[in-house]
N, CA, C and O atoms as CSV, one atom per row, in Angstrom:
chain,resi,resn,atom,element,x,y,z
A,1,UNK,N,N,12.254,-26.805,10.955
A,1,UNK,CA,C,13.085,-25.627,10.812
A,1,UNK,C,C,13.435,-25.129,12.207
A,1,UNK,O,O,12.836,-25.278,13.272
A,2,UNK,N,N,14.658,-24.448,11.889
A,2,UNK,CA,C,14.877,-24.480,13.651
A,2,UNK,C,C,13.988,-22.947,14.238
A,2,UNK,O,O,13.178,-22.489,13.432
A,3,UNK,N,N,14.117,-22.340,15.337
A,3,UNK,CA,C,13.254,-21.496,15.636
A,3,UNK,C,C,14.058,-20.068,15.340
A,3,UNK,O,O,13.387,-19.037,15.347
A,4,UNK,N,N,15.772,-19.982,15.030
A,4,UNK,CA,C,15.979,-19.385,14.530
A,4,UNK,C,C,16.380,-18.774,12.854
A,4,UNK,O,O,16.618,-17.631,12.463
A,5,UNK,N,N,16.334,-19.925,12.217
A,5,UNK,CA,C,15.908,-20.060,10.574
A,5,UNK,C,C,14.256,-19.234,10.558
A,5,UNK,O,O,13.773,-18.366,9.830
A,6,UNK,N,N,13.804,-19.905,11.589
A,6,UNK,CA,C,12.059,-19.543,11.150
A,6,UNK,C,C,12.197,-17.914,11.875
A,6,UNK,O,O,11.582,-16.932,11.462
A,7,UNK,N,N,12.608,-17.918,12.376
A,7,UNK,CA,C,12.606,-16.362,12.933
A,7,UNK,C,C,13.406,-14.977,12.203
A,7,UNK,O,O,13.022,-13.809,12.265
A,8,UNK,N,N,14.723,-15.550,11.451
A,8,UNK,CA,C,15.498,-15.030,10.045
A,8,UNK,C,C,14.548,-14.726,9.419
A,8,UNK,O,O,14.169,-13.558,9.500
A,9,UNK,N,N,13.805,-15.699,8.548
A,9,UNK,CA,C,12.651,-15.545,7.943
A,9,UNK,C,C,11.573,-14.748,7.782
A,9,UNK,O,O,11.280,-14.122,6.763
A,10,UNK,N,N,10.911,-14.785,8.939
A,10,UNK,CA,C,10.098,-13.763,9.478
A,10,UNK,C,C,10.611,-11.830,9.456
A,10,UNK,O,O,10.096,-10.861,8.899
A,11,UNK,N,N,11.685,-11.961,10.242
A,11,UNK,CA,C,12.059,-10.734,9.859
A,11,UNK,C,C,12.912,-10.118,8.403
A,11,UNK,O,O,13.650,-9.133,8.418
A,12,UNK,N,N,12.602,-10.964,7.189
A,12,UNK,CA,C,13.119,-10.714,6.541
A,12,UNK,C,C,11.594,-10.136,5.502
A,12,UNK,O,O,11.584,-9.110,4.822
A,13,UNK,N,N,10.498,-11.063,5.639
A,13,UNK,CA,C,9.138,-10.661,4.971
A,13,UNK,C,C,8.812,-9.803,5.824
A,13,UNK,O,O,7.804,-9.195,5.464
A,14,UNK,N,N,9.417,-9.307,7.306
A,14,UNK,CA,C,8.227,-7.738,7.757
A,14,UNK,C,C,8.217,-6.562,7.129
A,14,UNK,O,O,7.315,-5.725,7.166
A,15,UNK,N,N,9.312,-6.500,6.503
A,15,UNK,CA,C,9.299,-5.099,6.067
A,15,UNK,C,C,8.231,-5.088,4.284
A,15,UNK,O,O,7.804,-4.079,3.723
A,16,UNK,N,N,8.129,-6.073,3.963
A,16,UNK,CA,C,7.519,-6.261,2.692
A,16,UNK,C,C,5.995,-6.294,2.941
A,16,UNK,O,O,5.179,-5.776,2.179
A,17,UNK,N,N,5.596,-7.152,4.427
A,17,UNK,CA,C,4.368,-7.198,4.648
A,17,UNK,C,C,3.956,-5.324,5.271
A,17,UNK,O,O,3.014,-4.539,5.165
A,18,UNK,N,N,4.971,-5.339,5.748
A,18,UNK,CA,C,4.512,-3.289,6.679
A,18,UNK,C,C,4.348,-2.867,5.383
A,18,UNK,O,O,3.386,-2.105,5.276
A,19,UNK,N,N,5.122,-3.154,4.033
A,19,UNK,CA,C,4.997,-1.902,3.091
A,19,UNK,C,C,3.235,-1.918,2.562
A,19,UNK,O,O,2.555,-0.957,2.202
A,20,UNK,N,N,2.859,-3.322,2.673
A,20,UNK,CA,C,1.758,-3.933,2.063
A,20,UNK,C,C,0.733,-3.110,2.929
A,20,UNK,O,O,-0.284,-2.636,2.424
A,21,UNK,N,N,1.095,-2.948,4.428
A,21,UNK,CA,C,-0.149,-2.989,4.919
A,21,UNK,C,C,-1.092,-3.461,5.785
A,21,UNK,O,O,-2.130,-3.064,6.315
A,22,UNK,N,N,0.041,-5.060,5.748
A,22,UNK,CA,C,-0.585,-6.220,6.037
A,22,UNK,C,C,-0.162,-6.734,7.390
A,22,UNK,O,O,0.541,-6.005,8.089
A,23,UNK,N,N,-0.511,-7.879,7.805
A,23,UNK,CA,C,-0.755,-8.126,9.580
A,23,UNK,C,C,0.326,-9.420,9.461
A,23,UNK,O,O,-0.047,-10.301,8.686
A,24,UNK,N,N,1.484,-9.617,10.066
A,24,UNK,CA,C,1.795,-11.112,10.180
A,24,UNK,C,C,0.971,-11.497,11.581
A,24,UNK,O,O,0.789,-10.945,12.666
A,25,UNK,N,N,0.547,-12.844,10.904
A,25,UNK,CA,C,-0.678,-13.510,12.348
A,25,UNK,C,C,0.076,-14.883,12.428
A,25,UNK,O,O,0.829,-15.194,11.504
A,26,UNK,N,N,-0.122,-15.803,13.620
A,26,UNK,CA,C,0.288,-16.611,13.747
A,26,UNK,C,C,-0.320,-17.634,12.728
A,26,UNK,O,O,-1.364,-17.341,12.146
A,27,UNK,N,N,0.305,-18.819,12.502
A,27,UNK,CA,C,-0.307,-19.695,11.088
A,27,UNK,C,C,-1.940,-20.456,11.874
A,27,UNK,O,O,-2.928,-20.618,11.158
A,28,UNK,N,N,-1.953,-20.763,13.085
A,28,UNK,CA,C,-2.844,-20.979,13.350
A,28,UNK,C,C,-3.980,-20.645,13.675
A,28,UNK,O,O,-4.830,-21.311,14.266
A,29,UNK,N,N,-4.056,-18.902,13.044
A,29,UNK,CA,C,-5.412,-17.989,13.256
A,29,UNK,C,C,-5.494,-17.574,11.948
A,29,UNK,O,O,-6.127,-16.545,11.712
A,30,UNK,N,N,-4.976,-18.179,11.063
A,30,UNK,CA,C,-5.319,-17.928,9.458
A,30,UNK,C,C,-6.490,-17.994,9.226
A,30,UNK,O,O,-7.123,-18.659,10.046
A,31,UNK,N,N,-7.212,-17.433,8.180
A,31,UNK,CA,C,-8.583,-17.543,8.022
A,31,UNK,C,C,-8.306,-18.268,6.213
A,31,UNK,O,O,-7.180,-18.508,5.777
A,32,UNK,N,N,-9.305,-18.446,5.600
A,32,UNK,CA,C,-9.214,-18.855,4.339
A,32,UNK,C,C,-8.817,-17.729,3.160
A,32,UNK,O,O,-8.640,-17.925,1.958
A,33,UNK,N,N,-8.739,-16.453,3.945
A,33,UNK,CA,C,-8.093,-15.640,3.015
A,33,UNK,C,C,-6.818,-14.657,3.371
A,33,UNK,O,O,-6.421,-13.648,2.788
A,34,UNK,N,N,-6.368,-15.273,4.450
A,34,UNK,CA,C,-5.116,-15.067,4.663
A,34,UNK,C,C,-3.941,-15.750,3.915
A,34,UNK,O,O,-4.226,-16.881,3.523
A,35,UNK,N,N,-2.600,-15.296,3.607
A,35,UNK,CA,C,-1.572,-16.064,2.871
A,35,UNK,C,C,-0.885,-16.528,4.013
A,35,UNK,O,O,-0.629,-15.728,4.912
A,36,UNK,N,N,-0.341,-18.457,4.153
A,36,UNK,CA,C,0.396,-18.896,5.119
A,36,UNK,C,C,1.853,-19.239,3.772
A,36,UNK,O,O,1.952,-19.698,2.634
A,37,UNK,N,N,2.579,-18.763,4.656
A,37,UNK,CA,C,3.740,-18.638,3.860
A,37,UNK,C,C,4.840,-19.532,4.667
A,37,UNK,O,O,4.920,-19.148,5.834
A,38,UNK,N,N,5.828,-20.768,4.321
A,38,UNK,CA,C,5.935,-21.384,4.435
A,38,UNK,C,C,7.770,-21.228,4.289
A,38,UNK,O,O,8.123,-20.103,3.935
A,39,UNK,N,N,8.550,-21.925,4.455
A,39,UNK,CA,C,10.084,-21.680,4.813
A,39,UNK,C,C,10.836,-22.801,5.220
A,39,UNK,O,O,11.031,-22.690,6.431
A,40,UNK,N,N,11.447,-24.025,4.688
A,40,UNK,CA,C,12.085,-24.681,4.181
A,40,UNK,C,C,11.429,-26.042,4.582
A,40,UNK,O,O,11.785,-26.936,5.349
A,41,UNK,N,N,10.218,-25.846,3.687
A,41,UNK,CA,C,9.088,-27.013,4.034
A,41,UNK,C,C,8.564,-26.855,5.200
A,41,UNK,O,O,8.124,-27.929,5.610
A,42,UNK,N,N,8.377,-25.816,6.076
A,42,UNK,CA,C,7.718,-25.816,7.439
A,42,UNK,C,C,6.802,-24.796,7.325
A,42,UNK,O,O,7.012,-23.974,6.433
A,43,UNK,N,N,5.513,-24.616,8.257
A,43,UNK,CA,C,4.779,-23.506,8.073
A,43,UNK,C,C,5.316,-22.510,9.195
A,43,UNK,O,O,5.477,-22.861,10.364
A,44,UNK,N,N,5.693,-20.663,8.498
A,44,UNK,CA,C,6.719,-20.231,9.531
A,44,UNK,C,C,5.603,-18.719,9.812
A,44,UNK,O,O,5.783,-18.117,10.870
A,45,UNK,N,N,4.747,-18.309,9.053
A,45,UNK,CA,C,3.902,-17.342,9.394
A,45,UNK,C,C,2.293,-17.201,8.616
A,45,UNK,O,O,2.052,-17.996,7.708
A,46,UNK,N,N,1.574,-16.507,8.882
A,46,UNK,CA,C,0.186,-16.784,8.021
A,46,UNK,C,C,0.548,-14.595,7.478
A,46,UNK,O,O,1.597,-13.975,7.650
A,47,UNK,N,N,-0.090,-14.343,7.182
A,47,UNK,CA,C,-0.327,-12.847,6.529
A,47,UNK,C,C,-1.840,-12.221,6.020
A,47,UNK,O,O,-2.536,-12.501,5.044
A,48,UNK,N,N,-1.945,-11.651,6.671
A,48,UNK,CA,C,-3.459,-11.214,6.543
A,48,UNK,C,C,-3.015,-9.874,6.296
A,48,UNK,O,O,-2.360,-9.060,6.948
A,49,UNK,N,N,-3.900,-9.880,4.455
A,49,UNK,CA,C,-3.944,-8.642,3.947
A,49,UNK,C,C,-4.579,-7.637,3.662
A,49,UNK,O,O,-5.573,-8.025,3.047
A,50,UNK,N,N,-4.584,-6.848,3.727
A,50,UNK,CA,C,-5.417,-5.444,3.971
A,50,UNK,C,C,-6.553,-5.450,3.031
A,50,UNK,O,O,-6.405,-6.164,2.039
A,51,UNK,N,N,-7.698,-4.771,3.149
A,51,UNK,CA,C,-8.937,-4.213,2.284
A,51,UNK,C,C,-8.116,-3.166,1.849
A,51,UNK,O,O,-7.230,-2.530,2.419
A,52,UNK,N,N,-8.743,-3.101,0.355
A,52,UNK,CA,C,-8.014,-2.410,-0.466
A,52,UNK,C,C,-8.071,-0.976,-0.042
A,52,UNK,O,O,-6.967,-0.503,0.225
A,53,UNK,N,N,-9.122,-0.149,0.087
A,53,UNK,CA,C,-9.185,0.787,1.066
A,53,UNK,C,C,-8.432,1.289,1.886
A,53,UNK,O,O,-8.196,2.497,1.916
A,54,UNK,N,N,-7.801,0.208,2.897
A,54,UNK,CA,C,-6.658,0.471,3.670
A,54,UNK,C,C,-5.609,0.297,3.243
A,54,UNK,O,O,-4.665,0.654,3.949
A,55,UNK,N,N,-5.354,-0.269,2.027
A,55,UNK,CA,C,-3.696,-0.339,1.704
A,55,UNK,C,C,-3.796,0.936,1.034
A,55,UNK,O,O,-2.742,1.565,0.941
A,56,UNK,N,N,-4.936,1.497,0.505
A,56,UNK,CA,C,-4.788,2.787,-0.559
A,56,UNK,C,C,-4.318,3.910,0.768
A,56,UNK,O,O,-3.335,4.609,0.525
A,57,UNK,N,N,-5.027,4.092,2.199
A,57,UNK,CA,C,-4.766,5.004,2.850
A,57,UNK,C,C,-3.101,4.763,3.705
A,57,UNK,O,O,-2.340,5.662,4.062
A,58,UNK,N,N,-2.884,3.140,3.867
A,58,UNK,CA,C,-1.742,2.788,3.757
A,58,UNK,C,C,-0.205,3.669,2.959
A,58,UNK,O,O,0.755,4.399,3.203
A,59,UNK,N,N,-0.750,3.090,2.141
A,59,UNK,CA,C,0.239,3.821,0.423
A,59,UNK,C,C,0.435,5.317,0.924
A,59,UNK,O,O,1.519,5.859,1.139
A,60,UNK,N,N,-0.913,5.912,1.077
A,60,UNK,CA,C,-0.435,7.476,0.914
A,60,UNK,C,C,0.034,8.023,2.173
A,60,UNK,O,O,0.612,9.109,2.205
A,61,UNK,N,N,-0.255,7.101,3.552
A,61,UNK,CA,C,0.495,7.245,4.230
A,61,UNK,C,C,2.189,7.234,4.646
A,61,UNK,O,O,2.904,7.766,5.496
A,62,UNK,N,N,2.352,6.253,3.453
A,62,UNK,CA,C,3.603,5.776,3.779
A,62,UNK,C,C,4.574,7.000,2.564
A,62,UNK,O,O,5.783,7.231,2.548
A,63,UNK,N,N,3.516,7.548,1.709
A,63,UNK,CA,C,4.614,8.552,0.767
A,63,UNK,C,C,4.583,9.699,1.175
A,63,UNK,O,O,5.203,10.588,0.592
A,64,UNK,N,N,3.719,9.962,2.463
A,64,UNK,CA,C,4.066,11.318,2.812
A,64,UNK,C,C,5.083,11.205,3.970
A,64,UNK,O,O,5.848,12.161,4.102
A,65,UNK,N,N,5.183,10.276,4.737
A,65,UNK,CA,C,6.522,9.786,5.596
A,65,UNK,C,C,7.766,9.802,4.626
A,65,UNK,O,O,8.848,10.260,4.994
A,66,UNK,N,N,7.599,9.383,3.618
A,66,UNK,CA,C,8.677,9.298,2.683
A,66,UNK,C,C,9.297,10.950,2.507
A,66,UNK,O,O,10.411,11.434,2.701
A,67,UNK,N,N,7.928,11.549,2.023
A,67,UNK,CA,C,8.503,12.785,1.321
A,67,UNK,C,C,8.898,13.827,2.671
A,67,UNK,O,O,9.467,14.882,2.390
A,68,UNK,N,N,8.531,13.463,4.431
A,68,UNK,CA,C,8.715,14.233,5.271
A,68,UNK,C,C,7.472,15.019,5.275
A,68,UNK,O,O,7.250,15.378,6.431
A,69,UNK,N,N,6.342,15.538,4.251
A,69,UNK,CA,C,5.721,16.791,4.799
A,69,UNK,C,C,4.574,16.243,4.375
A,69,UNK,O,O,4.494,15.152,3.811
A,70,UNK,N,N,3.630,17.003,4.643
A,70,UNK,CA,C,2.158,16.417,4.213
A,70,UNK,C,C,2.050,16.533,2.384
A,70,UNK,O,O,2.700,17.339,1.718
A,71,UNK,N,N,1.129,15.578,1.860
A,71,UNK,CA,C,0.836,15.439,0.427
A,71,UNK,C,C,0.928,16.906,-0.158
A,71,UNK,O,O,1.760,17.446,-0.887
A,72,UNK,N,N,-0.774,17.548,0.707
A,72,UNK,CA,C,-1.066,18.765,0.440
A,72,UNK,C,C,-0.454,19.726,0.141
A,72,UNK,O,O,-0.988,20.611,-0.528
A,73,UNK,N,N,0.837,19.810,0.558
A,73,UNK,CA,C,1.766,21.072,0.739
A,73,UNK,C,C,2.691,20.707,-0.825
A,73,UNK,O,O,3.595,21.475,-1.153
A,74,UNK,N,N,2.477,19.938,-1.372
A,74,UNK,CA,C,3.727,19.651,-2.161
A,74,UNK,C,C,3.104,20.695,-3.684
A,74,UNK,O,O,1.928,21.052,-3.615
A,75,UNK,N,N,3.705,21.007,-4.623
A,75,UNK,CA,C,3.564,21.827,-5.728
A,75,UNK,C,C,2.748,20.691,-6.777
A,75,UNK,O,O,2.513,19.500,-6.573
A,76,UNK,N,N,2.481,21.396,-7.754
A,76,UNK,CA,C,1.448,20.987,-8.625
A,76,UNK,C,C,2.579,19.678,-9.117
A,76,UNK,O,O,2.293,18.634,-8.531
A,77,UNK,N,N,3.756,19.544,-10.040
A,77,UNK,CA,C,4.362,19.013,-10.705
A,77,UNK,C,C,4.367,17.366,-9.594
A,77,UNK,O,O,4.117,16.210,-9.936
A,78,UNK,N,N,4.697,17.844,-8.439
A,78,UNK,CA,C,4.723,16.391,-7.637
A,78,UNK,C,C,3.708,16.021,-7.321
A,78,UNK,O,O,3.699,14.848,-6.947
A,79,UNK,N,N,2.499,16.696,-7.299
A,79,UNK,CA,C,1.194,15.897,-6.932
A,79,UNK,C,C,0.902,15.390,-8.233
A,79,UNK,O,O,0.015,14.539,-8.166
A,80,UNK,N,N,1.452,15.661,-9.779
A,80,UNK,CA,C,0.426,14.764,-10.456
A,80,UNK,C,C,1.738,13.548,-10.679
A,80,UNK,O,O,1.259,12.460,-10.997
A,81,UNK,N,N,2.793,13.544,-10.605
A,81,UNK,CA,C,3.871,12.182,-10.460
A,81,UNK,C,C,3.360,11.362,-9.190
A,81,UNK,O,O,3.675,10.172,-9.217
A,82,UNK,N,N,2.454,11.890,-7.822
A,82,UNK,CA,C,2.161,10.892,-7.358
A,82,UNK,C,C,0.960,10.165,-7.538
A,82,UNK,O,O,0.835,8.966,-7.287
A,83,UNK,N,N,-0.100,11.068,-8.068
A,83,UNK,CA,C,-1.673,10.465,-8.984
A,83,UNK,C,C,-1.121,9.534,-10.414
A,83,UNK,O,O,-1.982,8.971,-11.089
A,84,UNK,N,N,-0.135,9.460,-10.677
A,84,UNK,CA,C,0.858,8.803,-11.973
A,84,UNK,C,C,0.909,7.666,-11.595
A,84,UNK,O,O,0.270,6.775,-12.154
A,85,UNK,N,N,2.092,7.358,-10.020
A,85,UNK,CA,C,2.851,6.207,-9.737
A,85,UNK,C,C,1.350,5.784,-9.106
A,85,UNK,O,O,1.118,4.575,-9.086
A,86,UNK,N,N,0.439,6.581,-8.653
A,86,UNK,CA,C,-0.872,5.596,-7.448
A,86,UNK,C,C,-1.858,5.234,-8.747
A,86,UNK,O,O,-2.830,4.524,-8.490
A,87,UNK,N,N,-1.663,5.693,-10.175
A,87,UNK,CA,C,-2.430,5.104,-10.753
A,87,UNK,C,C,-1.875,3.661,-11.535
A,87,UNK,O,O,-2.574,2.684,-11.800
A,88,UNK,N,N,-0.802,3.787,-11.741
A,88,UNK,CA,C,-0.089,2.492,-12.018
A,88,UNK,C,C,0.046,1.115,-10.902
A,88,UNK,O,O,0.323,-0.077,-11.030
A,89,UNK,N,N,-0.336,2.070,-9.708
A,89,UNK,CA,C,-0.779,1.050,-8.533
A,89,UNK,C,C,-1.803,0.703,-8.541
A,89,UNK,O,O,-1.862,-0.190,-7.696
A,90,UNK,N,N,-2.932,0.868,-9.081
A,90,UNK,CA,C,-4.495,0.446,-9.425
A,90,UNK,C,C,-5.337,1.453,-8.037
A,90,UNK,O,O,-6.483,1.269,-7.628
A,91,UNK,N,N,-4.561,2.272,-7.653
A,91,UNK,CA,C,-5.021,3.213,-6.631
A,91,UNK,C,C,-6.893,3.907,-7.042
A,91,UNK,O,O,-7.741,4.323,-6.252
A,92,UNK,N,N,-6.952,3.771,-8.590
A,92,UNK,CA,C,-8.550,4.266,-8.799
A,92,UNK,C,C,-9.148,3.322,-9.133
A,92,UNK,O,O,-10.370,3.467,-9.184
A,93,UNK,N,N,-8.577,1.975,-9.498
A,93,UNK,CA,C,-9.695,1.010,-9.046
A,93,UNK,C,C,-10.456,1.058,-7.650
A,93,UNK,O,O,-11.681,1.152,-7.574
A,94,UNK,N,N,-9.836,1.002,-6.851
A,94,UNK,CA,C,-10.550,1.226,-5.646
A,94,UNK,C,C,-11.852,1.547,-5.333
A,94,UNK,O,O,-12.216,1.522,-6.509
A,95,UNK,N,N,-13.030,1.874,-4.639
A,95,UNK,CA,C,-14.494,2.177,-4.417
A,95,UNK,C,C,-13.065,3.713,-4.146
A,95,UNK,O,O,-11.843,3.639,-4.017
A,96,UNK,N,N,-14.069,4.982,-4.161
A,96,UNK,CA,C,-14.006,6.065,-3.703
A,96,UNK,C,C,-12.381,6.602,-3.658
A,96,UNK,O,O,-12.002,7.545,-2.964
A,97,UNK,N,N,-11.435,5.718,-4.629
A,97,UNK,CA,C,-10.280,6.177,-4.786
A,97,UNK,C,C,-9.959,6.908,-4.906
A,97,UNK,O,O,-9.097,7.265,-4.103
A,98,UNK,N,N,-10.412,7.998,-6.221
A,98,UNK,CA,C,-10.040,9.581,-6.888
A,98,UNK,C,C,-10.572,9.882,-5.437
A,98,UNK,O,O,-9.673,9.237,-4.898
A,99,UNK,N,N,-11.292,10.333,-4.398
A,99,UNK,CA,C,-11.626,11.161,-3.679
A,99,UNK,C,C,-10.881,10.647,-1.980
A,99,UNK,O,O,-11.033,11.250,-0.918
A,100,UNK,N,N,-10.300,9.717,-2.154
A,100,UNK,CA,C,-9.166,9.558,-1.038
A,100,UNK,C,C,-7.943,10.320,-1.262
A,100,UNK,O,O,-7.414,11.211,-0.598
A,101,UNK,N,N,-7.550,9.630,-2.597
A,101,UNK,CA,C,-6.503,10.577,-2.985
A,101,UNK,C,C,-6.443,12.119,-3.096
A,101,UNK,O,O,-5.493,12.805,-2.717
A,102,UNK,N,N,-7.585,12.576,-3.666
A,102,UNK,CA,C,-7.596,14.009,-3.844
A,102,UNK,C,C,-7.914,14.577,-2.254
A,102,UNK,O,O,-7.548,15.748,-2.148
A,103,UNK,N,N,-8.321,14.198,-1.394
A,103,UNK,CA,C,-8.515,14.323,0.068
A,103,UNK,C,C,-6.870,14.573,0.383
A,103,UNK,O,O,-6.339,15.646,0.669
A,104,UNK,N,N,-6.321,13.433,0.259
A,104,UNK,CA,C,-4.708,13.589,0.771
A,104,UNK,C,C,-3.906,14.569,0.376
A,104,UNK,O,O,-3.037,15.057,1.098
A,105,UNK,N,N,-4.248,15.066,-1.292
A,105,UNK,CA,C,-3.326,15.527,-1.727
A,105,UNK,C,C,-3.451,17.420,-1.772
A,105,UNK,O,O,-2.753,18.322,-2.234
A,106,UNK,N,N,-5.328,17.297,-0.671
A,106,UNK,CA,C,-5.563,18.638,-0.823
A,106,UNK,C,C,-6.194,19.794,-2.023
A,106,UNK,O,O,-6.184,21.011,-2.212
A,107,UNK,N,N,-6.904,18.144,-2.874
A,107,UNK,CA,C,-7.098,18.808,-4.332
A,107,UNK,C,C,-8.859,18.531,-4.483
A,107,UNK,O,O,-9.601,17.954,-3.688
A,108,UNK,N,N,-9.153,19.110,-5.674
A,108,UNK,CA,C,-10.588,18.612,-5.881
A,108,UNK,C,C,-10.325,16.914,-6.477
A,108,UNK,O,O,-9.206,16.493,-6.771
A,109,UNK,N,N,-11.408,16.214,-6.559
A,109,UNK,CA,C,-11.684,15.482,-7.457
A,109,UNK,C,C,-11.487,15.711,-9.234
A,109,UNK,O,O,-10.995,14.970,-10.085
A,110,UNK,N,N,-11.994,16.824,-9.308
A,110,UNK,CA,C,-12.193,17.356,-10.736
A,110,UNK,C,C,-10.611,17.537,-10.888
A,110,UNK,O,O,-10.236,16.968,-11.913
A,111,UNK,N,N,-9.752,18.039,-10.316
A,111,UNK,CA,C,-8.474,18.085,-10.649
A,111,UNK,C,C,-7.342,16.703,-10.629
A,111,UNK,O,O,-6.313,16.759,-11.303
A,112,UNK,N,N,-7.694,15.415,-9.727
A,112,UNK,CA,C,-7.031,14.598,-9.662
A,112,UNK,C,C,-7.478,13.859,-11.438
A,112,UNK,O,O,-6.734,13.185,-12.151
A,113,UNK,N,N,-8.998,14.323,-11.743
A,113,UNK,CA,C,-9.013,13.566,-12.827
A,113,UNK,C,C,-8.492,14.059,-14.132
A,113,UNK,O,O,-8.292,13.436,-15.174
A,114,UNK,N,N,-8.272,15.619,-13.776
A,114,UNK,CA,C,-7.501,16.545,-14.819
A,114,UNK,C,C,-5.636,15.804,-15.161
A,114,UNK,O,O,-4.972,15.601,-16.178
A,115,UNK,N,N,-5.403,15.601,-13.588
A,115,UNK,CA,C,-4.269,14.847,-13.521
A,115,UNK,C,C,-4.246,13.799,-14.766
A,115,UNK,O,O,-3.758,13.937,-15.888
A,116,UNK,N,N,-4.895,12.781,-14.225
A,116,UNK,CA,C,-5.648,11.589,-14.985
A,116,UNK,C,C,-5.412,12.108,-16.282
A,116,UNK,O,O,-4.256,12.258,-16.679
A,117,UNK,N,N,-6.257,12.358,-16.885
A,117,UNK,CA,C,-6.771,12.818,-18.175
A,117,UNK,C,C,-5.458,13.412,-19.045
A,117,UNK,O,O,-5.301,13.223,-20.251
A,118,UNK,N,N,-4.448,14.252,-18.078
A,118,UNK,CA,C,-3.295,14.973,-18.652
A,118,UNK,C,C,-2.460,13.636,-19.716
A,118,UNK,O,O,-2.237,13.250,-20.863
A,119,UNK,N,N,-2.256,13.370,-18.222
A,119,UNK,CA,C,-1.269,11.509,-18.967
A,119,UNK,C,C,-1.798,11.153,-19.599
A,119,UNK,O,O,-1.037,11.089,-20.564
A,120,UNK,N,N,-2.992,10.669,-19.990
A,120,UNK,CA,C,-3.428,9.864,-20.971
A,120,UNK,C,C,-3.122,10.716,-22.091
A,120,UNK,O,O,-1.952,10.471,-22.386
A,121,UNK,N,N,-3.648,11.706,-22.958
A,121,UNK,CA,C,-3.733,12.826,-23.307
A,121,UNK,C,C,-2.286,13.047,-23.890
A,121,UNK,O,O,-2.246,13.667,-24.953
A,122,UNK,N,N,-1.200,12.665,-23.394
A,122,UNK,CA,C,0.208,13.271,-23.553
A,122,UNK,C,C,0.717,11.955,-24.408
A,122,UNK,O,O,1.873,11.899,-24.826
């Protein structure tokens, strides 16, 4: 592949790997649980992906850039649409999830699970 096909390439998965979280590494410092991702039969990058942990502080980093202001500040109605979309993300599977999130969003625990509990409930 030429070095600018392989380089097209590359900048076309960064923005998918930044949303992830994740590290593009060169293919030859891959470890066995890195993804080497490959581009018209050639090997063109490896991807090393985040502990779930960090893609969760990832995520809520990246929706308060989104929304401009911190989590905390936002009204009741948008903090439980974002405990909604982060639970459809498997955001409380996580070890210590409900209490990252409720950290970010400025809430108790007992209330992110009130969140929780609402949706189901409805």
């Amino acid at each position: 592949m030429s070095g600018a096909g392989q380089g097209a390439f590359i900048a076309a998965v960064k923005p998918l790997v930044d949303a992830m979280g994740g590290e593009m590494i060169p293919p030859d410092e891959a470890g066995p649980d890195d993804v080497v991702l490959s581009w018209e039969g050639a090997v063109a990058v490896a991807v090393r992906l985040p502990q779930l942990a960090d893609s969760l502080d990832h995520i809520l980093a990246a929706l308060e850039r989104r929304r401009g202001v911190p989590l905390a500040v936002l009204d009741r109605k948008a903090k439980q649409e974002i405990v909604r979309s982060l639970e459809a993300r498997g955001a409380f599977a996580v070890r210590h999830g409900v209490e990252t999130v409720a950290s970010a969003l400025g809430v108790s625990r007992f209330t992110v699970y009130n969140y929780l509990n609402r949706e189901k409930g409805a």
